[in-house]
C-alpha positions as semicolon CSV with decimal commas, in nm:
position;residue;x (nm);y (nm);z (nm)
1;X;6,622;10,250;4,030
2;X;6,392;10,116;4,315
3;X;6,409;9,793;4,460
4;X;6,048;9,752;4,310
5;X;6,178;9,857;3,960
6;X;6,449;9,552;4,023
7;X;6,140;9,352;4,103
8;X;5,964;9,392;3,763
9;X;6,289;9,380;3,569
10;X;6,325;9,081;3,730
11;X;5,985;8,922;3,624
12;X;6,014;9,035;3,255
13;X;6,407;8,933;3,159
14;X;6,507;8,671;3,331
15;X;6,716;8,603;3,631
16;X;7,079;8,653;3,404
17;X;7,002;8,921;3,251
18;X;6,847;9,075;3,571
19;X;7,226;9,008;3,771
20;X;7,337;9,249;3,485
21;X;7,162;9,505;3,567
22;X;7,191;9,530;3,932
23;X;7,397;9,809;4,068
24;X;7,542;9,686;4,353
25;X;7,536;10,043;4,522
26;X;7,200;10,085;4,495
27;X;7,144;9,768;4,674
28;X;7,391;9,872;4,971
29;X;7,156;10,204;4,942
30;X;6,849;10,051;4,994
31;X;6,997;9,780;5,255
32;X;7,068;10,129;5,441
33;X;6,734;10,324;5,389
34;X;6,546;9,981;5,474
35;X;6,413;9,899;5,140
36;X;6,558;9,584;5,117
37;X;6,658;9,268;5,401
38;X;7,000;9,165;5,428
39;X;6,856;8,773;5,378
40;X;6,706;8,905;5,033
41;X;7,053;8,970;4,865
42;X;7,064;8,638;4,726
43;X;6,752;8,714;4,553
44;X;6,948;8,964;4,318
45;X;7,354;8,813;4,374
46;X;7,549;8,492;4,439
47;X;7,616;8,438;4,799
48;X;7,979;8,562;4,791
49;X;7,895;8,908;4,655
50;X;7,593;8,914;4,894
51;X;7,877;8,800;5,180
52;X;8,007;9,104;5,025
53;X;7,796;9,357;5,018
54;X;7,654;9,267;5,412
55;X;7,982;9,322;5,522
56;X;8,016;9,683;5,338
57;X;7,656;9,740;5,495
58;X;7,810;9,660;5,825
59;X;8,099;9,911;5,798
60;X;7,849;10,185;5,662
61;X;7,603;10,135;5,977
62;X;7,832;10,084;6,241
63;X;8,103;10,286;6,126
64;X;8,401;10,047;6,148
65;X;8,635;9,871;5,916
66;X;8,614;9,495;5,859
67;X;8,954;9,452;5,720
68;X;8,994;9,081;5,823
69;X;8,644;8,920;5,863
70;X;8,600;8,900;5,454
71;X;8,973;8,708;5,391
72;X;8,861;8,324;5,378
73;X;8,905;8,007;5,222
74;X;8,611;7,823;5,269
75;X;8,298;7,785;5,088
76;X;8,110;8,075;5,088
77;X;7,806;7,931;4,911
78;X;7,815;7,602;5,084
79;X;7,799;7,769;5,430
80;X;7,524;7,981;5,351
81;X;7,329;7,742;5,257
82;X;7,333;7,472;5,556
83;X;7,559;7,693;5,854
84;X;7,489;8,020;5,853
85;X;7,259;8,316;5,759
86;X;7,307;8,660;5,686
87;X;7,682;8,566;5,623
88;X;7,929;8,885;5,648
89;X;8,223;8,644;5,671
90;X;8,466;8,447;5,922
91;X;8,588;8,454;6,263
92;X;8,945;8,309;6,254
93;X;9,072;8,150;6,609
94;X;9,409;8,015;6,570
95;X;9,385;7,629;6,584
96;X;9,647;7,431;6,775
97;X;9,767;7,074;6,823
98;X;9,838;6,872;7,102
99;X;9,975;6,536;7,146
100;X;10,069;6,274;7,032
101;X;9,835;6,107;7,252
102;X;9,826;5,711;7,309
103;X;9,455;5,597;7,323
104;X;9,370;5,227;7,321
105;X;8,932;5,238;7,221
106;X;8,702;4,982;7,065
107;X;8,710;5,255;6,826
108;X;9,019;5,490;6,870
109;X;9,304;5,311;6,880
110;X;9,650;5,432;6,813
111;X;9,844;5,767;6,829
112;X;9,627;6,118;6,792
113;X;9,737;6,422;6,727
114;X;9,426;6,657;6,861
115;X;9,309;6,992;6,710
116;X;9,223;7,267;6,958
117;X;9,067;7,593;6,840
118;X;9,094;7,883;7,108
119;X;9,221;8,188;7,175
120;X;9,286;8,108;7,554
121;X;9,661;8,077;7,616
122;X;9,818;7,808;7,828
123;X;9,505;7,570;7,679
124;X;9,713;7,404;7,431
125;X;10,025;7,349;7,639
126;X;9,833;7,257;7,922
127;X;9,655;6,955;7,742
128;X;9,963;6,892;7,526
129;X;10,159;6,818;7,886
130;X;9,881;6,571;8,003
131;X;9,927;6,374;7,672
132;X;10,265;6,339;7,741
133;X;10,220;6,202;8,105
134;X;9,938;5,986;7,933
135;X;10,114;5,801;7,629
136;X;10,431;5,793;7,808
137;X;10,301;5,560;8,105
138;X;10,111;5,343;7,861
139;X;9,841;5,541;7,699
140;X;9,415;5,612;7,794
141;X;9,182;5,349;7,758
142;X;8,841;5,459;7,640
143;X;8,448;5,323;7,677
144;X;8,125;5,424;7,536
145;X;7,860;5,304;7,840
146;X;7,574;5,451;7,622
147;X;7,454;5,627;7,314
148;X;7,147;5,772;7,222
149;X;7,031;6,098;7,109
150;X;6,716;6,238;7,269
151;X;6,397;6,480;7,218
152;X;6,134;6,478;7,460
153;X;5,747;6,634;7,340
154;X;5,529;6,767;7,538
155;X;5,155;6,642;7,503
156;X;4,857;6,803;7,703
157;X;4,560;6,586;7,786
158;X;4,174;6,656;7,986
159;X;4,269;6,474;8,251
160;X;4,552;6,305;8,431
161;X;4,357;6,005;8,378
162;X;4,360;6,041;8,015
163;X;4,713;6,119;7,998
164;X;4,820;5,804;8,167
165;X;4,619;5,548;7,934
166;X;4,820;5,764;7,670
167;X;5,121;5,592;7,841
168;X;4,993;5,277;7,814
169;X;4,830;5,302;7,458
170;X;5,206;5,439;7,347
171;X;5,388;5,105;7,475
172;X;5,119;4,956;7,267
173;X;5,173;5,129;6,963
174;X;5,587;5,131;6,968
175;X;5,678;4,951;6,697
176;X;5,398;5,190;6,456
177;X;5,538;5,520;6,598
178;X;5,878;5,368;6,546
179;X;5,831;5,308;6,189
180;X;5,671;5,635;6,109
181;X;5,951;5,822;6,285
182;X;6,223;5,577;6,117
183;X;6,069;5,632;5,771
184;X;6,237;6,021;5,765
185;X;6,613;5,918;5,836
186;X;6,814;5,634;5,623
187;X;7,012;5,574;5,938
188;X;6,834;5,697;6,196
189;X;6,700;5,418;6,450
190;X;6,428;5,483;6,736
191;X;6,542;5,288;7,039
192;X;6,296;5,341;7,295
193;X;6,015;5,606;7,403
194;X;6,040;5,686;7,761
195;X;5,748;5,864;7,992
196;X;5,679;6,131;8,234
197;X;5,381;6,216;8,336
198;X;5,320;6,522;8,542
199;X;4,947;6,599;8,635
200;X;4,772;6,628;8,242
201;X;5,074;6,613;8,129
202;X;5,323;6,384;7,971
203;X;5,661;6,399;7,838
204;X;5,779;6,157;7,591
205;X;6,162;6,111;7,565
206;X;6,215;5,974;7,227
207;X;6,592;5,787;7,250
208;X;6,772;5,729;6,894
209;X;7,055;5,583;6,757
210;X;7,192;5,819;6,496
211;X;7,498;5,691;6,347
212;X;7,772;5,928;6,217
213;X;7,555;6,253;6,255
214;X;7,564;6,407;6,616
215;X;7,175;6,387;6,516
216;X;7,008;6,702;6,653
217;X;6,798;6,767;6,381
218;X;6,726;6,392;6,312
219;X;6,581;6,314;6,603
220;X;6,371;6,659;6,556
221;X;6,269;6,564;6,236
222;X;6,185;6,218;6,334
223;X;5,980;6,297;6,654
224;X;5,752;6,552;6,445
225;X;5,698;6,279;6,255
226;X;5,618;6,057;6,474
227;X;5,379;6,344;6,694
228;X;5,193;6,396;6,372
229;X;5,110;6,043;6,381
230;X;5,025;6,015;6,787
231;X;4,815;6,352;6,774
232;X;4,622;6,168;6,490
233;X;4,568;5,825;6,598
234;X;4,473;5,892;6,984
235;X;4,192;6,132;7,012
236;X;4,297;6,412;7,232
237;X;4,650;6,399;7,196
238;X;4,779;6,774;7,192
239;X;5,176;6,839;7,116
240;X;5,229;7,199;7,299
241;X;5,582;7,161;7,200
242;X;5,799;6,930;7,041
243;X;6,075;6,996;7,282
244;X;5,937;6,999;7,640
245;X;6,347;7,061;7,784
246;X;6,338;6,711;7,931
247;X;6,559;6,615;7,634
248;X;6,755;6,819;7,762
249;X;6,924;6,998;7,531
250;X;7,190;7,286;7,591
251;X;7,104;7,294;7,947
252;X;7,330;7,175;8,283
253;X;7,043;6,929;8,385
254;X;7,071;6,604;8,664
255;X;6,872;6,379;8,414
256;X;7,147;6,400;8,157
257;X;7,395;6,325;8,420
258;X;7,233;6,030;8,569
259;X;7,056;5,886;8,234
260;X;7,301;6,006;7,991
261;X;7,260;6,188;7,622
262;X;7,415;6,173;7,284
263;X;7,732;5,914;7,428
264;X;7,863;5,881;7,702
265;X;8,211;5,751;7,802
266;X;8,483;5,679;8,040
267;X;8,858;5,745;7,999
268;X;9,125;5,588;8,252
269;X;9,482;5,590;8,262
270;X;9,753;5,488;8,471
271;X;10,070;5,728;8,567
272;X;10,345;5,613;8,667
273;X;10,511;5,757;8,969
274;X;10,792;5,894;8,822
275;X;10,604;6,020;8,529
276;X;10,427;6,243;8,772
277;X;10,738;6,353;8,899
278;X;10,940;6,425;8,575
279;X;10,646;6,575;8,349
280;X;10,403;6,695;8,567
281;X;10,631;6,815;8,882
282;X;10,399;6,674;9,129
283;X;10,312;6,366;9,319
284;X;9,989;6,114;9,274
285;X;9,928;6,230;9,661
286;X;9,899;6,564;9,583
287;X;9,664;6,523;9,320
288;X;9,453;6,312;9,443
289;X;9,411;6,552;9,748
290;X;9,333;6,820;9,496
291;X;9,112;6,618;9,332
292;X;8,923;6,525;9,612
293;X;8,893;6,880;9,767
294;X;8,813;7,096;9,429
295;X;8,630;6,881;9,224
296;X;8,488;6,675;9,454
297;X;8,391;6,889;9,800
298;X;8,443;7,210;9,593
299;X;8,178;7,101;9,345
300;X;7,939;6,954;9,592
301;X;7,964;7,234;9,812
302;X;7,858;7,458;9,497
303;X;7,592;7,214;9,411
304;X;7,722;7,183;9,064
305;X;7,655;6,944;8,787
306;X;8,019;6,886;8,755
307;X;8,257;6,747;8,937
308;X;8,541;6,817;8,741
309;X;8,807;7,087;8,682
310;X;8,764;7,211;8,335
311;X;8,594;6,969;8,080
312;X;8,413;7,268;7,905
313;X;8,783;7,371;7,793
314;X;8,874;7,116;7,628
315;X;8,573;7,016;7,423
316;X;8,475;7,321;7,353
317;X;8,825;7,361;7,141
318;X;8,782;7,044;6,992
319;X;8,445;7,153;6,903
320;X;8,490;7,422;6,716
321;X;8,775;7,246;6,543
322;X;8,594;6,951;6,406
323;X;8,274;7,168;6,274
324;X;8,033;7,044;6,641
325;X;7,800;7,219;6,787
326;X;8,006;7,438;7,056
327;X;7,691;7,521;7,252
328;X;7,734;7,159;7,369
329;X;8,009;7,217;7,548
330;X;7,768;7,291;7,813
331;X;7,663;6,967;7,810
332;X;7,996;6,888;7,758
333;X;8,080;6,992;8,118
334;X;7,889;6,728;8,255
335;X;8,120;6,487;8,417
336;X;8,318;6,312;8,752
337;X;8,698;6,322;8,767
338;X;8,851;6,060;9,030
339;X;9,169;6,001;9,099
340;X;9,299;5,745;9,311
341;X;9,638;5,610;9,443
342;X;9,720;5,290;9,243
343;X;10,014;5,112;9,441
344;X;10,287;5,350;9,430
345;X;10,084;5,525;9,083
346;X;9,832;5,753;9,030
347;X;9,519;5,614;8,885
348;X;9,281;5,915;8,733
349;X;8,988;5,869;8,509
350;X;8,683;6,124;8,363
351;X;8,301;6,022;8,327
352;X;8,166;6,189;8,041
353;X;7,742;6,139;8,054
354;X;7,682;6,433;7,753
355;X;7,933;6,407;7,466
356;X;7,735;6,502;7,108
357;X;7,923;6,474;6,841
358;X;7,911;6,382;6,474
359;X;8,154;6,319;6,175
360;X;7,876;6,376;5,911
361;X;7,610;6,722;5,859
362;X;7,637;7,048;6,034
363;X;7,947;7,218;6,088
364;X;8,186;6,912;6,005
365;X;8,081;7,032;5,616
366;X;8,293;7,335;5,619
367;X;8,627;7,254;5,482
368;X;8,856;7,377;5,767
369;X;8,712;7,202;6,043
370;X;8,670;6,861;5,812
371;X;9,076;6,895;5,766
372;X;9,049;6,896;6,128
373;X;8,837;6,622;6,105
374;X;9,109;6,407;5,868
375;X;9,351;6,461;6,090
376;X;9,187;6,281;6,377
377;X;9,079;6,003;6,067
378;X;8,696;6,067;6,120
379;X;8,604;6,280;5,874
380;X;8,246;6,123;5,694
381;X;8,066;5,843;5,717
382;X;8,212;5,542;5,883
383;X;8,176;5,161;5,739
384;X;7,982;5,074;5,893
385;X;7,769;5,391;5,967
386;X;7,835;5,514;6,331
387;X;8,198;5,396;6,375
388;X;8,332;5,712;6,344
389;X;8,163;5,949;6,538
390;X;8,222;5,675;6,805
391;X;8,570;5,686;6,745
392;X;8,535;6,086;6,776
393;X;8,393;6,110;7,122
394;X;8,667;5,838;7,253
395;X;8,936;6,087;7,152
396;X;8,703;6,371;7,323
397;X;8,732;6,171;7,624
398;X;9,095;6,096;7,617
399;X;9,169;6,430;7,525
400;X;8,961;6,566;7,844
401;X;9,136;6,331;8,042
402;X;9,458;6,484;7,957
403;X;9,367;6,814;8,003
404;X;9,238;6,738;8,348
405;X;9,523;6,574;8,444
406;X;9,763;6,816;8,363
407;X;9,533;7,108;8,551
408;X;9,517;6,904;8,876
409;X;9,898;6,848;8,868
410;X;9,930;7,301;8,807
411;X;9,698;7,316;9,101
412;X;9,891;7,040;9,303
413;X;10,237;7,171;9,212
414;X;10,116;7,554;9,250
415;X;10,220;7,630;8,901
416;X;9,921;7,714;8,766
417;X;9,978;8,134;8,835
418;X;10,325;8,086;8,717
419;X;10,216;7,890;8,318
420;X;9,963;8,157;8,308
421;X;10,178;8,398;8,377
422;X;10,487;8,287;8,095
423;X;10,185;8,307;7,870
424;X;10,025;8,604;7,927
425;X;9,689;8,508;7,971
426;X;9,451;8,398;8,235
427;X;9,218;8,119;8,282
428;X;8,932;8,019;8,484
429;X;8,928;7,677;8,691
């Protein structure tokens, strides 16, 4: 029986009585000879025996085995429908914990245990040493300097001319474009519109405040709405794209270190002298010195974006632990590290421009990164809306302050071969 024959079965009986028909090797047959898309399963199954049947696909085309990918416990259903397409099944990376980890916030406040997901060894120990050196001389204090999510269209005009009376006839028109894009998001608030314009050109970088959700596709959502309504209301007005990449989004980019996107924060902390000494084997000297000469002449001299040893590391485990975008990580790695002597103590802090995260939609649905999620006591929708995916990117920074720490004091105390070494893995700094 064809896939056509399924077809007008399907039209004539009915959906249930259809599923009874279907033999589920003649679908895997016609997956093979082409007849049929691997997205058009669910027309004929539920999503876990399409998840299913993919995966035997897989094994048939590529001749391998997939004796682990299909053994999971989370929703297949639920993550087909708002994570992931042509599911086949999951990636497991073990998930560890470091910590506990003092943090004194407007938000975070208290003692954190934090999830890391990773397969790179020495990552977990490493930041689990910093936290140690942290809470033990008094703990991180965390602020958020900024926080807005951004998408920046791209509108070509006739002239230059034109394009910059557009400027001026948006500033006029804010508070209409503000309620059209507003009227697509319940929490979703447009903060300000800001422009570039480059000979006919001009960029628009739409700046939002989205509450709990990291809020990718809400500011999409809302600036289409609100370029539908500028394309309409001033004649000439032509969106080439919705994103013109001065967002910027996914991209190591100066204007998102100097302006800022999604929130961005400061961590500082204190260590005492002998806390250097006892946990981390080094002294506040020496790091500083290796501060200064890596991350700060090092980076320079490499014209990089940041000035830091490893930020990427740690937020990208913490990202795929609490269900975020790991992508972002490369905005992520965005950042200064300083380090200074404080009397007889080390003073070290980390500047965070890029930190997108969210405690509501995308990946925080699936249920084993929202356990991750409950552990750090963010998981939903805050009261009010926004508090916890505040709280979320002050443990990010505290936790990338710890791992920073405790990689300058390897460096400092020329220990870093040796850890990597006892764990059998290497690393990049």
């Amino acid at each position: 029986m064809s896939i056509n024959v399924y077809e007008k079965f399907y039209c004539m009986q009915g959906y249930k009585k259809f599923i009874k028909m279907i033999d589920e090797k003649r679908l895997l047959k016609d997956l093979i000879s082409g007849k049929l898309k691997l997205y058009e399963l669910e027309n004929y199954v539920n999503s876990f025996k399409a998840c299913e049947i993919r995966r035997r696909f897989v094994e048939k085309v590529t001749k391998t085995k997939l004796r682990h990918v299909g053994h999971f416990s989370i929703d297949a259903e639920g993550a087909m429908k708002k994570n992931i397409e042509n599911m086949i099944g999951v990636v497991q990376i073990p998930l560890g914990i470091a910590g506990p980890l003092k943090i004194d916030g407007k938000y975070a406040k208290g003692d954190f245990y934090i999830p890391l997901a990773t397969t790179e060894g020495a990552l977990v120990a490493s930041v689990n040493r910093g936290c140690s050196a942290i809470t033990k001389s008094g703990g991180v204090r965390t602020f958020i300097i900024k926080d807005a999510m951004t998408r920046a269209p791209v509108f070509r005009f006739e002239s230059a001319k034109i394009a910059i009376e557009f400027v001026g006839w948006i500033e006029k028109h804010f508070s209409d474009i503000k309620e059209v894009a507003e009227s697509t998001t319940k929490h979703g608030v447009l903060l300000n519109i800001e422009p570039w314009v480059v000979g006919r050109n001009v960029f628009l970088r739409f700046s939002y405040d989205t509450k709990d959700a990291s809020g990718l596709n809400m500011v999409t959502i809302a600036t289409d709405a609100a370029v539908r309504y500028i394309e309409e209301n001033f004649k000439g007005a032509v969106c080439v794209s919705l994103s013109g990449n001065l967002c910027v989004d996914k991209k190591p980019a100066a204007l998102n270190f100097i302006l800022g996107r999604g929130k961005s924060v400061i961590a500082e902390a204190i260590i005492k002298r002998e806390v250097c000494k006892e946990i981390l084997k080094t002294t506040p000297e020496d790091i500083v010195e290796v501060n200064y000469r890596k991350n700060l002449i090092g980076s320079a001299l490499s014209l990089s974006y940041g000035f830091n040893a490893h930020y990427a590391n740690i937020i990208a485990a913490l990202f795929i632990a609490t269900g975020q975008d790991e992508a972002h990580a490369v905005d992520g790695s965005l950042g200064i590290t300083t380090t200074e002597l404080y009397g007889d103590d080390l003073y070290v802090s980390v500047y965070l421009p890029c930190i997108y995260v969210g405690t509501v939609g995308g990946g925080t649905r699936v249920e084993t990164q929202r356990e991750c999620l409950e552990i750090l006591g963010v998981a939903g929708s805050g009261d009010p809306p926004g508090v916890n995916a505040k709280k979320l990117s002050e443990i990010v920074a505290a936790a990338v302050l710890a791992g920073e720490l405790s990689l300058l004091a390897a460096l400092a105390a020329g220990h870093l071969a040796k850890a990597h070494k006892k764990f059998g893995r290497g690393k990049s700094v």
